[in-house]
Backbone as CSV, one residue per row, in Angstrom:
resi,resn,N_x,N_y,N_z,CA_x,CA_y,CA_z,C_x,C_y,C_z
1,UNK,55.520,131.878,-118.929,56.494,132.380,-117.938,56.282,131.650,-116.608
2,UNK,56.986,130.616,-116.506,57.321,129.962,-114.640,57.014,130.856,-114.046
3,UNK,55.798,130.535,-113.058,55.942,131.175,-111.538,56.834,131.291,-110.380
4,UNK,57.403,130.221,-110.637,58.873,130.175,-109.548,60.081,129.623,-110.347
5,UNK,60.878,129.559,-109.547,62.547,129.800,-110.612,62.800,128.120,-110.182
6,UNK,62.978,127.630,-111.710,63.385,126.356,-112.032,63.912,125.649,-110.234
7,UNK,65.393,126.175,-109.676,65.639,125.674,-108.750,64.587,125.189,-107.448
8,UNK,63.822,125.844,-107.056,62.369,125.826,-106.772,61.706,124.698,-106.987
9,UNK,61.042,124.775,-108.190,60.218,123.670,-108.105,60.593,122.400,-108.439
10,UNK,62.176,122.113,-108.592,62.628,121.208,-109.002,63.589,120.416,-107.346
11,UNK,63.254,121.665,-106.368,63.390,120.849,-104.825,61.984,120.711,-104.420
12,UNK,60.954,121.228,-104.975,59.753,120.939,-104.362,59.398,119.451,-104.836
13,UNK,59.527,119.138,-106.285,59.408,117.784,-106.690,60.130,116.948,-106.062
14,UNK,61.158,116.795,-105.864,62.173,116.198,-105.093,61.452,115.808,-103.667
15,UNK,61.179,116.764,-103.188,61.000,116.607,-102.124,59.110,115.706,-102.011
16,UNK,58.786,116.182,-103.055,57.235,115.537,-103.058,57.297,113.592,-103.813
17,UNK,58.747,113.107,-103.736,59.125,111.942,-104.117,59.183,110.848,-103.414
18,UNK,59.293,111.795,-101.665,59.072,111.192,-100.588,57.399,110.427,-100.128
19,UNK,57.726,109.347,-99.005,56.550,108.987,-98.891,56.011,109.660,-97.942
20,UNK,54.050,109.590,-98.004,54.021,111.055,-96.656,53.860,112.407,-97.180
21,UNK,54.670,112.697,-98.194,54.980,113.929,-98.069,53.821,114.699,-99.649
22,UNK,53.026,115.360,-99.368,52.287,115.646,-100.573,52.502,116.815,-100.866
23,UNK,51.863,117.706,-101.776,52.438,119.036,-102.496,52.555,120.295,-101.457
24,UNK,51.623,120.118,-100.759,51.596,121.233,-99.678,52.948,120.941,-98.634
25,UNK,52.983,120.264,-98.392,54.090,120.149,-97.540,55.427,119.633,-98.132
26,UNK,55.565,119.430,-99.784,56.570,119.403,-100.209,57.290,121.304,-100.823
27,UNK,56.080,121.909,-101.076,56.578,123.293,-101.120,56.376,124.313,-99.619
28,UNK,56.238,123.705,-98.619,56.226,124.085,-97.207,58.109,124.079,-96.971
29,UNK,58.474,122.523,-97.643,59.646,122.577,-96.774,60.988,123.246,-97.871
30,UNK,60.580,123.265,-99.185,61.312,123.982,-100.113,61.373,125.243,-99.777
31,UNK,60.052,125.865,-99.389,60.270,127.414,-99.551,61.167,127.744,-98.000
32,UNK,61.024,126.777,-97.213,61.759,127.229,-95.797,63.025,127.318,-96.281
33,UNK,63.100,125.946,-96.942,65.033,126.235,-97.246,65.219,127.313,-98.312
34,UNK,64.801,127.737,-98.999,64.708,128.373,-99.652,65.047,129.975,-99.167
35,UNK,64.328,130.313,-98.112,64.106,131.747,-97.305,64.962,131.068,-95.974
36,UNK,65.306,130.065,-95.528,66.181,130.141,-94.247,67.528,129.097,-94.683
37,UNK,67.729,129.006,-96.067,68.625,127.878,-96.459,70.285,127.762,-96.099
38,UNK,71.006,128.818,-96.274,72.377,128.804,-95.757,72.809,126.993,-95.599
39,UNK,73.576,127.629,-94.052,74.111,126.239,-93.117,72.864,125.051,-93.488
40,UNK,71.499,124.931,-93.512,70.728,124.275,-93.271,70.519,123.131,-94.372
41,UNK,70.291,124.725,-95.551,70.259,123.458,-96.987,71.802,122.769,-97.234
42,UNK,73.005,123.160,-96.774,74.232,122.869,-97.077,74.433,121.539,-96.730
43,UNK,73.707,121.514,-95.171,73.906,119.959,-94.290,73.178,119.489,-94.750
44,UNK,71.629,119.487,-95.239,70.806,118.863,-96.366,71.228,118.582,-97.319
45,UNK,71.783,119.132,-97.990,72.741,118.681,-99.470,73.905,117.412,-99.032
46,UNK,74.637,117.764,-98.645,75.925,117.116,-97.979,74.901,115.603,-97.574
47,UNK,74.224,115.765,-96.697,73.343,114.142,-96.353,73.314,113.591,-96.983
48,UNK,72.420,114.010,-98.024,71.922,113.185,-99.185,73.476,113.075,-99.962
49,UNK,73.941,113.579,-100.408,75.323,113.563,-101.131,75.713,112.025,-100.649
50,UNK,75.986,112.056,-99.548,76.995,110.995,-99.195,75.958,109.353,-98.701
51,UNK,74.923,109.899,-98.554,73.726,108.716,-98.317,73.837,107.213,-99.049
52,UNK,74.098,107.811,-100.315,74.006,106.374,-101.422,75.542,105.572,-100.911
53,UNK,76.486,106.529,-101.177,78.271,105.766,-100.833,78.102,105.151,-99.451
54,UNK,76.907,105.924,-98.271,77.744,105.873,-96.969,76.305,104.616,-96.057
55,UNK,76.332,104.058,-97.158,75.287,103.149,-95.869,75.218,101.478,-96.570
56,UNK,75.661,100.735,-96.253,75.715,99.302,-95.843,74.473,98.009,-95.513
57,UNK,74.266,96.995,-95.811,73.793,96.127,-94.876,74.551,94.741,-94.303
58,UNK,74.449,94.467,-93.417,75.392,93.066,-92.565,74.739,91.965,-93.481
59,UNK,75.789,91.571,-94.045,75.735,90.124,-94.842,74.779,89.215,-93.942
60,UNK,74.661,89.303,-92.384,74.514,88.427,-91.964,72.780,88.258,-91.750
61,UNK,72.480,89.690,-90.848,71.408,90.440,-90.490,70.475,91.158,-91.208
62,UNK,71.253,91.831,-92.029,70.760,92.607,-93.355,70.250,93.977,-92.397
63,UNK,70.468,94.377,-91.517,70.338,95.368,-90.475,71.677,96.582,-91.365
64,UNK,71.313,97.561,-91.018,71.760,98.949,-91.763,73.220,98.971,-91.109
65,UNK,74.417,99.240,-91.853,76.160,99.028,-91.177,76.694,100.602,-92.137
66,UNK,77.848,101.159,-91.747,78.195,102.032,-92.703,78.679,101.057,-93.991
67,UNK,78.887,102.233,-95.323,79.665,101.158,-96.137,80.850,100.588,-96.088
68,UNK,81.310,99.724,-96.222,82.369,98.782,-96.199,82.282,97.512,-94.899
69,UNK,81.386,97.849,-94.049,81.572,96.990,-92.919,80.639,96.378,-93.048
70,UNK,81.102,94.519,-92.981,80.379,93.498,-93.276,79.527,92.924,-92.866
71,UNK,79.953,93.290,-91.108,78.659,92.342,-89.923,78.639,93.468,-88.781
72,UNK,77.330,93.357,-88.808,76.522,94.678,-88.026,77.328,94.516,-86.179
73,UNK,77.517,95.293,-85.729,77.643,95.189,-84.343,77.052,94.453,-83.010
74,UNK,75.775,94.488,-83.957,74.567,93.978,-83.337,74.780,92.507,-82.903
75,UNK,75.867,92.074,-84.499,75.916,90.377,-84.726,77.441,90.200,-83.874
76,UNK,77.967,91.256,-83.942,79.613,90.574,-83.607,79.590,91.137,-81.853
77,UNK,79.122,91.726,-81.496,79.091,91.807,-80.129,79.032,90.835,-79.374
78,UNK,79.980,89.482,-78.742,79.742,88.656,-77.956,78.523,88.699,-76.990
79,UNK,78.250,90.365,-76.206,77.211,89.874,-75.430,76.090,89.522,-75.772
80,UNK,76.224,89.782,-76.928,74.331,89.289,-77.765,74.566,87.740,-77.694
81,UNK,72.950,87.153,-77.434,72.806,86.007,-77.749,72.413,85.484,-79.388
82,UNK,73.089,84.820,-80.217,72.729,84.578,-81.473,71.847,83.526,-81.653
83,UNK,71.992,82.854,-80.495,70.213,81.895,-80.429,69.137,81.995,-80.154
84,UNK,68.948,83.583,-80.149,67.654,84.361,-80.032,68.002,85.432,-81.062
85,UNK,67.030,85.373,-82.331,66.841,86.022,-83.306,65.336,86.947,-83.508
86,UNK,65.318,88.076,-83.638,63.887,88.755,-83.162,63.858,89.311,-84.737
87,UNK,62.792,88.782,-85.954,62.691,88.647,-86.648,61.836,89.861,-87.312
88,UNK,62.596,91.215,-87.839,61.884,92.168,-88.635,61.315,92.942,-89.851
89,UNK,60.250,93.377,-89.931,60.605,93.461,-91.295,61.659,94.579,-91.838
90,UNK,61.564,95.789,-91.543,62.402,96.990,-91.492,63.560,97.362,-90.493
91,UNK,64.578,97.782,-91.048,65.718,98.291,-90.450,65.387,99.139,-89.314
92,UNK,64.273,99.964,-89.282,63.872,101.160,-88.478,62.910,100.085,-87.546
93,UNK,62.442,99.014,-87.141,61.998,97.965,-86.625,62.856,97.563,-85.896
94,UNK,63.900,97.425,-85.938,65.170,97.006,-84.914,65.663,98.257,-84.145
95,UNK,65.419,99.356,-84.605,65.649,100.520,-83.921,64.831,100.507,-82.520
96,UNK,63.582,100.638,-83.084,62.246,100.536,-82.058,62.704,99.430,-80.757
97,UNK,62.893,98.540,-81.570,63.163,97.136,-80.345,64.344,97.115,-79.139
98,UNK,65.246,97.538,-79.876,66.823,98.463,-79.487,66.229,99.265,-78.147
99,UNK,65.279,100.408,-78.851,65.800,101.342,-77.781,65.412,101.115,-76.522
100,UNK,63.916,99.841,-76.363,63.515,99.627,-74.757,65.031,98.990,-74.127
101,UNK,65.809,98.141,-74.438,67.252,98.377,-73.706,66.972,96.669,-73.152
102,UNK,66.037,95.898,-73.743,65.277,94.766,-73.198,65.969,93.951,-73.840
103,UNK,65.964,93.529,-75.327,66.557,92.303,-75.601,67.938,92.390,-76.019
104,UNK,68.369,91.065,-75.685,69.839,90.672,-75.865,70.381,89.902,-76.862
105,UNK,69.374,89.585,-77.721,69.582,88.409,-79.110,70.325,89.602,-79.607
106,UNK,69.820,89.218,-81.547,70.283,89.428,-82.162,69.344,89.838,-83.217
107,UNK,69.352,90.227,-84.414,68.015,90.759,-85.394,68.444,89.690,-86.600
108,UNK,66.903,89.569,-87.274,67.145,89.518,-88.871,66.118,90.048,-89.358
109,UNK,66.410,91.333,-90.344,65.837,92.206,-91.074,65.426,91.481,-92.141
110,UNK,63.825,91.942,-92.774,63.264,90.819,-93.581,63.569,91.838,-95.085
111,UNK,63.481,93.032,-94.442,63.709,93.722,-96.145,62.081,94.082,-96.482
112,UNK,60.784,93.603,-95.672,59.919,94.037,-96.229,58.716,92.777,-95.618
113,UNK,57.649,93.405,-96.175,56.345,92.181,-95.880,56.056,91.567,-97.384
114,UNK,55.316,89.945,-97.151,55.127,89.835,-98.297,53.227,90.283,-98.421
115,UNK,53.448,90.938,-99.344,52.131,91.674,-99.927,52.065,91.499,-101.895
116,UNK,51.349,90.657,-101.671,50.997,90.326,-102.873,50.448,91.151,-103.756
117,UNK,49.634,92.192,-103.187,48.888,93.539,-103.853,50.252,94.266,-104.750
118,UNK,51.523,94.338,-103.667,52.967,95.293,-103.809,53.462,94.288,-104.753
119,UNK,52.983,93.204,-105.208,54.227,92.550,-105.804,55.128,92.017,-105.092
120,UNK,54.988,91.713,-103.834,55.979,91.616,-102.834,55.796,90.040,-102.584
121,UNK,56.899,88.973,-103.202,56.926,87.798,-102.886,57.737,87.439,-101.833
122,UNK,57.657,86.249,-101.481,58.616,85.205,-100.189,59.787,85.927,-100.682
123,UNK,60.327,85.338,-102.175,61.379,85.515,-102.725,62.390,86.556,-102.771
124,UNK,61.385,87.817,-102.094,62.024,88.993,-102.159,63.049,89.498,-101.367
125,UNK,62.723,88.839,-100.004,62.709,89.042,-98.424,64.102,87.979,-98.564
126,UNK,64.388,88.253,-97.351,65.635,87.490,-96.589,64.831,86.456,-95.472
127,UNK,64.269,85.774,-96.256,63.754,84.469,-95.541,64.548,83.272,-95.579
128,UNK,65.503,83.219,-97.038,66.420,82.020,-97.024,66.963,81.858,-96.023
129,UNK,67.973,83.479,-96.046,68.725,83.882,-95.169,68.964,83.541,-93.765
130,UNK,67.652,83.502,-93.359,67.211,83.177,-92.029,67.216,82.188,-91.799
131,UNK,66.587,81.029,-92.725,66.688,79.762,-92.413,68.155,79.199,-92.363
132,UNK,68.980,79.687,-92.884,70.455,79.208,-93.241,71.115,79.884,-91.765
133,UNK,70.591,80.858,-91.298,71.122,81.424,-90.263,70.738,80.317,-89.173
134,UNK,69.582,80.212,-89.015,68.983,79.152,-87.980,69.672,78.147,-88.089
135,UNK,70.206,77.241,-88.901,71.147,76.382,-89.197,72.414,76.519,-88.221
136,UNK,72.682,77.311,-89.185,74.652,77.953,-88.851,74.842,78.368,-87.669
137,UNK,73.566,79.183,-86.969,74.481,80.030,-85.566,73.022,78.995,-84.536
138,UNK,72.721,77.745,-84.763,72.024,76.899,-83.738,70.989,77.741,-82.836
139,UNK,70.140,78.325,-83.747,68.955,79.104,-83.328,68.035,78.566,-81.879
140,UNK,67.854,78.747,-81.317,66.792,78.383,-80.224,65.728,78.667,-80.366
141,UNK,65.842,80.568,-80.414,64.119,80.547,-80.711,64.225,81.645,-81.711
142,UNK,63.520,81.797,-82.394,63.211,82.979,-83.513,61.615,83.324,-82.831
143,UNK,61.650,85.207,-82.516,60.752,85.885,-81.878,60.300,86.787,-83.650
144,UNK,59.088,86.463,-83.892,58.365,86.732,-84.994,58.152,88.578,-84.367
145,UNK,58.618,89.438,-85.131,58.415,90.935,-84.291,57.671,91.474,-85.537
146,UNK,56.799,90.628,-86.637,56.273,91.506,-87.614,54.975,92.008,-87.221
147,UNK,54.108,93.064,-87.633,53.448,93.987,-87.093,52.068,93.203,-87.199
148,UNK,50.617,93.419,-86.906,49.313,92.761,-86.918,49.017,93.255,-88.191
149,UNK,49.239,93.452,-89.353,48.552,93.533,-90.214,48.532,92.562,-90.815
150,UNK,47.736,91.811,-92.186,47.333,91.064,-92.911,48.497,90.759,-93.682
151,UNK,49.644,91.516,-93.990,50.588,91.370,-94.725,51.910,90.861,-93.581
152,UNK,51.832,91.625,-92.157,52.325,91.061,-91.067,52.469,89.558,-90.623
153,UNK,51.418,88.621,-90.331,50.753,88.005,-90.311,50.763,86.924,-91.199
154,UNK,50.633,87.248,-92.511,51.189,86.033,-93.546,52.634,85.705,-93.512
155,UNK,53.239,86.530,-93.359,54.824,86.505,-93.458,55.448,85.857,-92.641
156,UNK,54.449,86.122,-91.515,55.221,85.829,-89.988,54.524,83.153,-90.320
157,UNK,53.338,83.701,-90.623,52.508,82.218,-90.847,53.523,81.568,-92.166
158,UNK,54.415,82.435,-92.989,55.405,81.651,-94.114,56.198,81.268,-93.353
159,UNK,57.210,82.289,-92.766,58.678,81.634,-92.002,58.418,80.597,-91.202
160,UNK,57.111,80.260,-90.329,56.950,79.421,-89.719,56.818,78.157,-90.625
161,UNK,56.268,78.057,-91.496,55.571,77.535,-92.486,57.551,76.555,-92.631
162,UNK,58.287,77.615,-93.267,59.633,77.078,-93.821,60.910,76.853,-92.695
163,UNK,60.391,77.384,-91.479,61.331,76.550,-90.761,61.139,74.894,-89.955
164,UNK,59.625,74.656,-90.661,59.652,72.815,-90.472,59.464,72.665,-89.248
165,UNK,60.371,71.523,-89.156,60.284,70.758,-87.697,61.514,70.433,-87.405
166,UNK,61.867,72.063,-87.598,63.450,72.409,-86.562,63.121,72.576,-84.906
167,UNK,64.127,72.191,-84.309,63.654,72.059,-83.054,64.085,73.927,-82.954
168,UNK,63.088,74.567,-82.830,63.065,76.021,-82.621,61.737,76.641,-82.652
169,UNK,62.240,77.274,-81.157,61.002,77.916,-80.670,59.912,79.062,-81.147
170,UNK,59.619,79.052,-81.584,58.947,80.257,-82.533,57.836,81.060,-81.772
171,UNK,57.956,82.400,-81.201,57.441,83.133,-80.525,56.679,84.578,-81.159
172,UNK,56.007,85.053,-80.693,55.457,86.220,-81.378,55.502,87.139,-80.556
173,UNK,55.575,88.578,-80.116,55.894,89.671,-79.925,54.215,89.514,-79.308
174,UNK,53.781,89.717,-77.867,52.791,89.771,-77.054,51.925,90.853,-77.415
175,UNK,50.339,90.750,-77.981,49.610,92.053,-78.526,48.862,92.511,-77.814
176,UNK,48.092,93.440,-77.854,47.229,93.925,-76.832,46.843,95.235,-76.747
177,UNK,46.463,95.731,-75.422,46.136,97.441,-75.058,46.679,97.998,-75.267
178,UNK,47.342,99.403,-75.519,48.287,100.118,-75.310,47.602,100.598,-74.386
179,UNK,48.511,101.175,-73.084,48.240,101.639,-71.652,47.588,103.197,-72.061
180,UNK,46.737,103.046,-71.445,45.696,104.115,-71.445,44.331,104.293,-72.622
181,UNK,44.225,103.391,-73.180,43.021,103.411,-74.346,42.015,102.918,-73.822
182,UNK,40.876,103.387,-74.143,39.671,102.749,-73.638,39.109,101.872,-74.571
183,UNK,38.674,100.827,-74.507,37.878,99.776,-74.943,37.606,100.307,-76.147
184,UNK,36.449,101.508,-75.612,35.113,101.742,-77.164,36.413,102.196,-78.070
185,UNK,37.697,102.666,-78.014,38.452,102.587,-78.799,39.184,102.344,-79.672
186,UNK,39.483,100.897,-79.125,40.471,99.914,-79.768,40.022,99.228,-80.760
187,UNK,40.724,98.727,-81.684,40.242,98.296,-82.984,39.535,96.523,-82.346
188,UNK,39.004,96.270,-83.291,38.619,94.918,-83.214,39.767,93.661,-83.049
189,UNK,40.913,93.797,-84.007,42.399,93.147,-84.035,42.953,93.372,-82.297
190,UNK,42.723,94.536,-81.842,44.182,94.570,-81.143,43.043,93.990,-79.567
191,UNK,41.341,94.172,-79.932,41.093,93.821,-78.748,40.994,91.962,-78.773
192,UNK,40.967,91.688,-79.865,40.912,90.156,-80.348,42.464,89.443,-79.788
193,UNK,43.404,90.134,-80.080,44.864,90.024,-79.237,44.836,90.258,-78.129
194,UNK,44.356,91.393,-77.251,44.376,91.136,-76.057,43.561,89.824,-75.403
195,UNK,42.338,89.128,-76.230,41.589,88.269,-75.685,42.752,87.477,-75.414
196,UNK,43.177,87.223,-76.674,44.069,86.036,-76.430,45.466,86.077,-75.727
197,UNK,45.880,86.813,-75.668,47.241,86.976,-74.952,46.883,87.174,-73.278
198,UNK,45.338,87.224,-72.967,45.075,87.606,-71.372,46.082,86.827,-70.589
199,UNK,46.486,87.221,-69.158,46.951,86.427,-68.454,46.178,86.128,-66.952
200,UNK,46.577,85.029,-66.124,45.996,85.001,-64.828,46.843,86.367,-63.767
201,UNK,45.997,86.510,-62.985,46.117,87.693,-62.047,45.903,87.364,-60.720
């Protein structure tokens, strides 16, 4: 005899499919909807419902568009510069960059890092992409925005690797402190980046 009623544990699984999310806190957020579900689980349902039909990527950028629309806003907006490309791996990576209100290029979403552990080759990623972009829209500089990890880092050392000896500037996203950490804190990487990124004062 089930302890809880089929519907139940079959949103708790669901929900424990996510990344992050483990058993305790996949039947944390079932039983809420569950005991406060109405309006709540309805707009939860409805999301996901329309999620798969209702989301897009720009042929160009590969940056997240609704469905049917071909080139992200990001790309067709005249005021962006398209000879500054700030190079990410994730869609939610261009978000981040977006919201300081700072740059004026343009993105190309990589789709991912290459991690060889994941199975995750060159091949996977929108690296062609990029290079063909650098071509076509007369790139200046491509700003490498992938993160300090080991899988960061190779990816960012490939594209460089395959864009040659194009006349294009290839920049990396400045590493360092985050404001307010103390020394005995900081990892070995990010204080090894600040060595190197120091400036005169």
């Amino acid at each position: 005899m089930p302890l809880l009623p089929p519907a139940l544990t079959d949103l708790i699984e669901a929900f424990g499919l996510l990344p992050g999310v483990g058993p305790r806190t996949a039947e944390r957020y079932a039983y809420y909807l569950a005991r406060h579900g109405g309006d709540k689980a309805d707009k939860l349902a409805a999301a996901l419902q329309s999620l798969s039909g209702g989301i897009g990527y720009c042929s160009k950028t590969f940056a997240l568009v609704p469905a049917g629309q071909q080139l992200s806003e990001l790309y067709t907006d005249p005021a962006r510069d398209k000879t500054t490309v700030a190079v990410v791996a994730e869609p939610f990576d261009l978000v981040a960059l977006e919201k300081t209100g700072q740059f004026k290029g343009t993105y190309h979403v990589l789709g991912g890092l290459v991690s060889p552990i994941d199975d995750v080759g060159p091949e996977q990623l929108h690296i062609k992409e990029l290079i063909k972009r650098i071509d076509e829209d007369k790139v200046k500089e491509i700003i490498l925005a992938t993160n300090g990890s080991v899988e960061g880092e190779s990816t960012a050392l490939y594209i460089q690797q395959q864009i040659g000896n194009r006349k294009v500037k290839v920049t990396r996203l400045a590493r360092g402190l985050p404001i307010g950490v103390d020394l005995e804190y900081a990892d070995q990487l990010t204080l090894s980046r600040a060595l190197e990124g120091r400036q005169a004062v």
